[in-house]
C-alpha positions in Angstrom: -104.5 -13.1 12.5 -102.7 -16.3 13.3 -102.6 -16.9 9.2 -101.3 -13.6 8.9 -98.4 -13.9 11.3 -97.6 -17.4 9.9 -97.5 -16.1 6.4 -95.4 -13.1 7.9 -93.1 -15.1 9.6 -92.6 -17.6 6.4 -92.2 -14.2 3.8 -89.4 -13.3 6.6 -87.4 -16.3 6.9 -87.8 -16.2 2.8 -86.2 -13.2 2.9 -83.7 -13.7 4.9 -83.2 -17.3 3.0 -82.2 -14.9 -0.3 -80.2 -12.4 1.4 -77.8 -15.0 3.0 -78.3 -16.7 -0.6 -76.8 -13.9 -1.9 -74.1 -12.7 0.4 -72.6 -16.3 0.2 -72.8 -15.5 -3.7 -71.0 -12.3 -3.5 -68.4 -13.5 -1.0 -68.1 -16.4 -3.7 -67.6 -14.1 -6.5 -65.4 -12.0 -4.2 -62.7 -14.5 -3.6 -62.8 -15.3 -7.2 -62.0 -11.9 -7.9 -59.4 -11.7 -6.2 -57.9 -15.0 -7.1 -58.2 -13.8 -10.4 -56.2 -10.7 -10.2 -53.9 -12.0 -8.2 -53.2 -14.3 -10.8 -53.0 -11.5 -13.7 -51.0 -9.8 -11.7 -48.1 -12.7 -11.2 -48.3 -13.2 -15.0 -48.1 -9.5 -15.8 -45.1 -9.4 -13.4 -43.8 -12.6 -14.9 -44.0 -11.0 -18.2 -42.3 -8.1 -17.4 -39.3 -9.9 -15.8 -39.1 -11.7 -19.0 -39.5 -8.7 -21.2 -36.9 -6.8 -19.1 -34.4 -10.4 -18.9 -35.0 -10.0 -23.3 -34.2 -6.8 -23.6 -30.9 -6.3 -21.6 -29.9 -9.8 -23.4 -30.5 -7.9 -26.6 -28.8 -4.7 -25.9 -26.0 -6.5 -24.4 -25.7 -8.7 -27.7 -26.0 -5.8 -30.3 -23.3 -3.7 -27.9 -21.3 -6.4 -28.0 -21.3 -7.2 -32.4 -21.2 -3.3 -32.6 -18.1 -3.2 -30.9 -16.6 -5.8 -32.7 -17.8 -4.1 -35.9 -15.8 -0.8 -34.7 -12.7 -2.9 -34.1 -12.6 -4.7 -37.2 -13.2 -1.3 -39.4 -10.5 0.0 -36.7 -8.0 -2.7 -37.7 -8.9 -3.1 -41.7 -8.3 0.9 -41.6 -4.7 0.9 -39.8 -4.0 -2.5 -42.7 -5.1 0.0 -45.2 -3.1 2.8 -44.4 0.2 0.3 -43.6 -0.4 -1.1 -46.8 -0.6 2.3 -48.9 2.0 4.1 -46.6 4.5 1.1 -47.6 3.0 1.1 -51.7 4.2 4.9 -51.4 7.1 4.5 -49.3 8.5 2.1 -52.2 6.9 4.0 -55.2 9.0 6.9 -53.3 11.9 5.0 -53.5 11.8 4.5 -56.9 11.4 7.6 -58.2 14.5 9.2 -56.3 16.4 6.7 -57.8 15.4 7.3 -60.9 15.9 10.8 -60.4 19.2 10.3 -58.5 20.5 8.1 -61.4 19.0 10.7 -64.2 21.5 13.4 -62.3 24.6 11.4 -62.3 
C-alpha cells in the first residue's frame, strides 16, 4: 500500500511537473504572439502612412504638371489666334487697297 501511494504520489507531482511545463510554454508562446502582432501591426501601419504620404505626393505632382500643361496649351492657343488674327488683319488690309486702288 505504502508502494502504491509513493508511486501515486510520484505519477502526481509528474503530472503536475508537465502541466506547469506547459502553461509556462503557452504563456511563452503567448507573449510571443503578441509581440509578433504587435509588430505587424506597426509595420502595416507604417506602410500605410507611407503609401498614403506617396500617393498624395503623386497626385499633388501630376495636378500640378497638368495644370501647367492647360496653361501652356491656354497660352500657345491665345499666340495662335493673335498671330492669325494679325496674318488676316494685314492680308485684309491688302486687299482693300488693292480693291480701293482698282476703283480709283
Amino acid at each position: 500500500k505504502e508502494r502504491i501511494e509513493s508511486l501515486k504520489s510520484q505519477y502526481e507531482g509528474t503530472i503536475e511537473q508537465i502541466k506547469s511545463d506547459y502553461e509556462a510554454r503557452i504563456e511563452t508562446i503567448t507573449t510571443s504572439n503578441e509581440k509578433t502582432m504587435q509588430s505587424l501591426k506597426e509595420t502595416h501601419e507604417s506602410t500605410v502612412a507611407t503609401l498614403t504620404e506617396d500617393y498624395e505626393n503623386t497626385l499633388k505632382t501630376t495636378k500640378e504638371k497638368l495644370e501647367k500643361t492647360i496653361l501652356d496649351l491656354k497660352t500657345n492657343h491665345a499666340m495662335e489666334v493673335d498671330t492669325l488674327t494679325k496674318d488676316f488683319s494685314q492680308k485684309i488690309e491688302v486687299l482693300e487697297a488693292k480693291v480701293a486702288d482698282q476703283s480709283e
